[in-house]
C-alpha positions as a Markdown table, in Angstrom:
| # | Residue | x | y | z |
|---|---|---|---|---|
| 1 | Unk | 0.1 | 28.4 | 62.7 |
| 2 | Unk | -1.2 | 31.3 | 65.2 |
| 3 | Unk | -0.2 | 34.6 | 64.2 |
| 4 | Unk | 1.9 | 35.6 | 67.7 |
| 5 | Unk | 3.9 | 31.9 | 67.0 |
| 6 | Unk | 5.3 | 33.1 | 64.1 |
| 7 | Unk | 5.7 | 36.8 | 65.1 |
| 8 | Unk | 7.0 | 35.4 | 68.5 |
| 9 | Unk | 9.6 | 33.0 | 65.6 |
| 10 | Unk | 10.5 | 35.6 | 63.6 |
| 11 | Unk | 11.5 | 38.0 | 66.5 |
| 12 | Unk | 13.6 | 35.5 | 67.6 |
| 13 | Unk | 15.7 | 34.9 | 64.0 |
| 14 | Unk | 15.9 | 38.6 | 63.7 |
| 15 | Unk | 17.2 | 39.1 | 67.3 |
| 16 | Unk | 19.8 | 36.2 | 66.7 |
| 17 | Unk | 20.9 | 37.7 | 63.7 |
| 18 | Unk | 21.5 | 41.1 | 65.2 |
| 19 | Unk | 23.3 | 39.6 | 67.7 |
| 20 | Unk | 25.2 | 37.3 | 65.3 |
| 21 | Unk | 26.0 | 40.3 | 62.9 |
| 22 | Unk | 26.0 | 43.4 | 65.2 |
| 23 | Unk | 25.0 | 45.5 | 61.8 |
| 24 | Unk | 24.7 | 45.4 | 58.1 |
| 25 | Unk | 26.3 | 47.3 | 55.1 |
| 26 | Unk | 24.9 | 48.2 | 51.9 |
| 27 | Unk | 26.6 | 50.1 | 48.9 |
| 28 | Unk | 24.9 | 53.6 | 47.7 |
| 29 | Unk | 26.4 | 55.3 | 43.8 |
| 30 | Unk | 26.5 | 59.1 | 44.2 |
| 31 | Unk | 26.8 | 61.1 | 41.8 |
| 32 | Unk | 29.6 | 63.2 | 42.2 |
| 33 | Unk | 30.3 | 65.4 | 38.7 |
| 34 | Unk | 27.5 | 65.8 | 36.1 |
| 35 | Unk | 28.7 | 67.8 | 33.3 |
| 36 | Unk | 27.2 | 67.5 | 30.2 |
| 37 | Unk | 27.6 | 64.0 | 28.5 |
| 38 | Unk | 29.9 | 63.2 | 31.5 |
| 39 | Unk | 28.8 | 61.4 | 34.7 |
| 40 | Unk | 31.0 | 60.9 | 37.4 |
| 41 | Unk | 29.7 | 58.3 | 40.7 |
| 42 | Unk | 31.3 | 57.6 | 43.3 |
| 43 | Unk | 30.4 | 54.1 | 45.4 |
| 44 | Unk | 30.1 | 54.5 | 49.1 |
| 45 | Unk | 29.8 | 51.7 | 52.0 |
| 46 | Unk | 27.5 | 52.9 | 54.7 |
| 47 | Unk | 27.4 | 50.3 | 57.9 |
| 48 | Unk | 24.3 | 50.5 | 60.1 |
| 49 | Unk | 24.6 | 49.4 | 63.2 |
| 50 | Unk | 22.4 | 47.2 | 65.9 |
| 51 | Unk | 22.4 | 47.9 | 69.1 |
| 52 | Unk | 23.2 | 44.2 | 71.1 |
| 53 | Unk | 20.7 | 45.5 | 73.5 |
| 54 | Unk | 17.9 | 45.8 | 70.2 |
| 55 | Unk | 18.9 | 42.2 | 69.5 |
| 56 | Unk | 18.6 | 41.0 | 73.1 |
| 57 | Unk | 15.1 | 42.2 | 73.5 |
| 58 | Unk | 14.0 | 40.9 | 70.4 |
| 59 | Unk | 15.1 | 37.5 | 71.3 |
| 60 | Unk | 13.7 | 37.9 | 74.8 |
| 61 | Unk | 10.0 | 39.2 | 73.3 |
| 62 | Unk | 10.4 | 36.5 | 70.9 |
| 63 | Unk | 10.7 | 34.0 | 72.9 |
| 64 | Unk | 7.7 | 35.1 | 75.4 |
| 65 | Unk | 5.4 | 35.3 | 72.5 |
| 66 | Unk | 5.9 | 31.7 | 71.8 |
| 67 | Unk | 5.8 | 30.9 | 74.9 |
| 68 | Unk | 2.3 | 32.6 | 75.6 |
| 69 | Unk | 1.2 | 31.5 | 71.6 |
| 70 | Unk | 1.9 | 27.8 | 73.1 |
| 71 | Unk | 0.3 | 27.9 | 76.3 |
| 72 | Unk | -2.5 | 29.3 | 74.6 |
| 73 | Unk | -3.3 | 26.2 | 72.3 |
| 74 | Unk | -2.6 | 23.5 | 74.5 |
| 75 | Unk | -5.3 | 25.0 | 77.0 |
């Protein structure tokens, strides 16, 4: 498979994914007290969030790349 194929594939599951999902969260420990022999965390939710326009182009780049990756081969 031709390298700008499956970049052009790729860019198009990531940019239906941020357009499916709009974001992601993930789940950090901090450490809140540390005194001694005690240890005190506290778990925190960050969200980051995609842009719909980010996801948009990707799937619009995407899909020109295997567009141009396929008209490539067959001429």
């Amino acid at each position: 498979m031709k390298p700008i194929l499956f970049i052009g594939l790729l860019l198009i599951a990531c940019g239906v994914l941020a357009l499916a999902y709009q974001g992601f969260s993930f789940i950090t420990n901090d450490r809140v007290l540390d005194a001694g022999p005690v240890h005190v965390t506290a778990a925190r939710e960050h969200f980051v969030w995609i842009p719909p326009l980010l996801g948009g182009a990707a799937l619009v780049v995407g899909t020109a790349m295997v567009a141009l990756g396929l008209r490539k081969s067959s001429a």
